[in-house]
N, CA, C and O of each residue as an XYZ file, in Angstrom:
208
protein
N      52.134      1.007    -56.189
C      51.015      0.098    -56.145
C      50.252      0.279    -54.825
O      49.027      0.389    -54.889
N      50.975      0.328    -53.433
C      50.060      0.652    -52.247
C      49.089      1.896    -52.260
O      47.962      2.162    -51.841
N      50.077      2.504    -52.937
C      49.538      4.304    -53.102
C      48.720      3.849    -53.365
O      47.954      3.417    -52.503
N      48.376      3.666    -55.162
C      47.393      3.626    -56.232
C      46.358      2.466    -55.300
O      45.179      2.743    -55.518
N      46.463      1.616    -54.621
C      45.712      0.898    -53.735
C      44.938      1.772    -53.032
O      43.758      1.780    -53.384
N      45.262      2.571    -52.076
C      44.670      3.638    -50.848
C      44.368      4.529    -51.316
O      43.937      5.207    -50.383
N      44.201      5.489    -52.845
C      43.678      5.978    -53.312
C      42.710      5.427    -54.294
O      42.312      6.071    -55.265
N      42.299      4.065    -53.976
C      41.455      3.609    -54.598
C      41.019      3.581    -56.619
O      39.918      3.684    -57.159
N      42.647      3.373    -57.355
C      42.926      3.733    -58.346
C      44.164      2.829    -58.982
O      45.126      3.148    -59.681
N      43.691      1.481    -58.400
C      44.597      0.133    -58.536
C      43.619     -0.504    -59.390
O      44.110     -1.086    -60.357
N      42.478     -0.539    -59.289
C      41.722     -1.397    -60.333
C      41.637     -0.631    -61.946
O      41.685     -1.321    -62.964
N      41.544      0.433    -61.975
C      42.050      1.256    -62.869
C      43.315      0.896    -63.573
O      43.288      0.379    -64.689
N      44.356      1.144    -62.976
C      45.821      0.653    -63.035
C      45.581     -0.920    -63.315
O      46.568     -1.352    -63.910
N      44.884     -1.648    -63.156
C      45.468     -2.597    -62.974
C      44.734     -3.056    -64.296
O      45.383     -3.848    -64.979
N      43.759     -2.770    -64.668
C      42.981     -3.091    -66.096
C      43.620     -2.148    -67.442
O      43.855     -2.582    -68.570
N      43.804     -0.823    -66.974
C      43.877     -0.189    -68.310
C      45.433      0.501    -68.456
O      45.842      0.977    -69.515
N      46.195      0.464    -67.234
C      47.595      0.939    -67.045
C      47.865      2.165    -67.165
O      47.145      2.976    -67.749
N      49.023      2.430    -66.574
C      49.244      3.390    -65.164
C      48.902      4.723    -66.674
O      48.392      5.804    -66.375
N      49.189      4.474    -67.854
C      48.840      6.079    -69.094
C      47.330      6.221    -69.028
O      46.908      7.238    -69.581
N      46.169      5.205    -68.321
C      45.106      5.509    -68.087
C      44.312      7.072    -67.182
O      43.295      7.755    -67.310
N      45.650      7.022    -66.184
C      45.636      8.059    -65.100
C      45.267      9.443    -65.207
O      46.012     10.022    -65.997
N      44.714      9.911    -64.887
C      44.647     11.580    -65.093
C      45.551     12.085    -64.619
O      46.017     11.683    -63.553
N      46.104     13.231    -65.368
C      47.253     14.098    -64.541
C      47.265     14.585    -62.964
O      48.197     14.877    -62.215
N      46.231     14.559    -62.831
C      45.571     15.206    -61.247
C      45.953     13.777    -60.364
O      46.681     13.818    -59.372
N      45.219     12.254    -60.995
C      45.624     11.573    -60.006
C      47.248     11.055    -60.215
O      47.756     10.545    -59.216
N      48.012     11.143    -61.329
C      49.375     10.939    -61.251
C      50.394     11.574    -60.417
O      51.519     11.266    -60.025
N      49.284     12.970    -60.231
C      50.034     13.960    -59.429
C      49.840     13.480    -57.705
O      50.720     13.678    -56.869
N      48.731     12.932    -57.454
C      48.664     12.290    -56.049
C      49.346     10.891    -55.517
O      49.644     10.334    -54.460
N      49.399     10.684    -56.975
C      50.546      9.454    -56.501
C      51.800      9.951    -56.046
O      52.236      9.757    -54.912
N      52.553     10.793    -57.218
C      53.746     11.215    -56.826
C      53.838     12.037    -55.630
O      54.886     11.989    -54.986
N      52.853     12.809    -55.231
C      53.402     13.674    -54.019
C      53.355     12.716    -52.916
O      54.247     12.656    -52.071
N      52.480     12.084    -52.918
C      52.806     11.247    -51.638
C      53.917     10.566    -51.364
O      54.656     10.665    -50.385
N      54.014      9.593    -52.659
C      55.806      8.761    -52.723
C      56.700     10.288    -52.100
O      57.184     10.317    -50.968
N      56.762     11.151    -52.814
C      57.851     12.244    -52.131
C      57.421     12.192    -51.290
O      57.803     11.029    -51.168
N      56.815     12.377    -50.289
C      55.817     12.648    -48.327
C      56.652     11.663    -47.831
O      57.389     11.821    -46.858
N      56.535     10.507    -48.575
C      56.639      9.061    -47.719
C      58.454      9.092    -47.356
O      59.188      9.008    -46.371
N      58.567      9.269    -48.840
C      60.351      9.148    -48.983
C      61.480      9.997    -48.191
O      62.609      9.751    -47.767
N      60.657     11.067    -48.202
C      61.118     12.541    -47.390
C      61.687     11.857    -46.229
O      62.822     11.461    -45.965
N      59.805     11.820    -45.191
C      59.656     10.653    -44.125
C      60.331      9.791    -43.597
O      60.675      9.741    -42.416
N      60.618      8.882    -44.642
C      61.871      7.923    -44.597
C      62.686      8.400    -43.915
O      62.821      8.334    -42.693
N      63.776      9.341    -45.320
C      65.090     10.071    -44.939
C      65.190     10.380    -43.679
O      65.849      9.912    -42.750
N      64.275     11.430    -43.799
C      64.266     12.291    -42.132
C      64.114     11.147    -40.870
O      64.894     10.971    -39.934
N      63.490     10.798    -41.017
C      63.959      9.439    -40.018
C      65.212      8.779    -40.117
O      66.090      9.288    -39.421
N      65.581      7.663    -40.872
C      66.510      7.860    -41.227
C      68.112      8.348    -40.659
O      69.009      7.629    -40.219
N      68.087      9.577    -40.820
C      69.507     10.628    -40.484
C      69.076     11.343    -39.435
O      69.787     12.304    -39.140
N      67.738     11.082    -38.528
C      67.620     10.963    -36.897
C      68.335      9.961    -36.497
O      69.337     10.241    -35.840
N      68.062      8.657    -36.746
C      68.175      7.412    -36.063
C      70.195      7.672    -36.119
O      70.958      7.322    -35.219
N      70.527      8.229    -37.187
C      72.184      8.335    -37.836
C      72.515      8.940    -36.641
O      73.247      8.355    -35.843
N      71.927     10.386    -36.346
C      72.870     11.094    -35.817
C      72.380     10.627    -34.253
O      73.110     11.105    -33.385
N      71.511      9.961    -33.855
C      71.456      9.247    -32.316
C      72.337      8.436    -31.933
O      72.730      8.293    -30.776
N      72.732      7.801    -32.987
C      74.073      6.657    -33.199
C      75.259      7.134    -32.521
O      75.773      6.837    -31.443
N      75.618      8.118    -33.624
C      77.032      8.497    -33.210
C      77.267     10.121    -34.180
O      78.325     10.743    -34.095
């Protein structure tokens, strides 16, 4: 939902639902969630191995 927010493709989503989407923008949703999630991790199992 933030995604589809900041790509400006929530009012879309939000009237006609998420099978409205073009493959192109389904595909910009998902790569980013992976970017973000990656992101996460890798942070993450920095902060782990600073620990201990």
């Amino acid at each position: 939902m933030e995604i589809a927010k900041e790509l400006g493709i929530w009012e879309q989503v939000e009237s006609d639902g998420w099978e409205s989407l073009t493959n192109a923008a389904c595909g910009r949703v998902g790569g980013i969630m992976r970017k973000r999630l990656q992101e996460q991790r890798l942070k993450q199992e920095k902060e782990e191995a600073q620990q201990g």
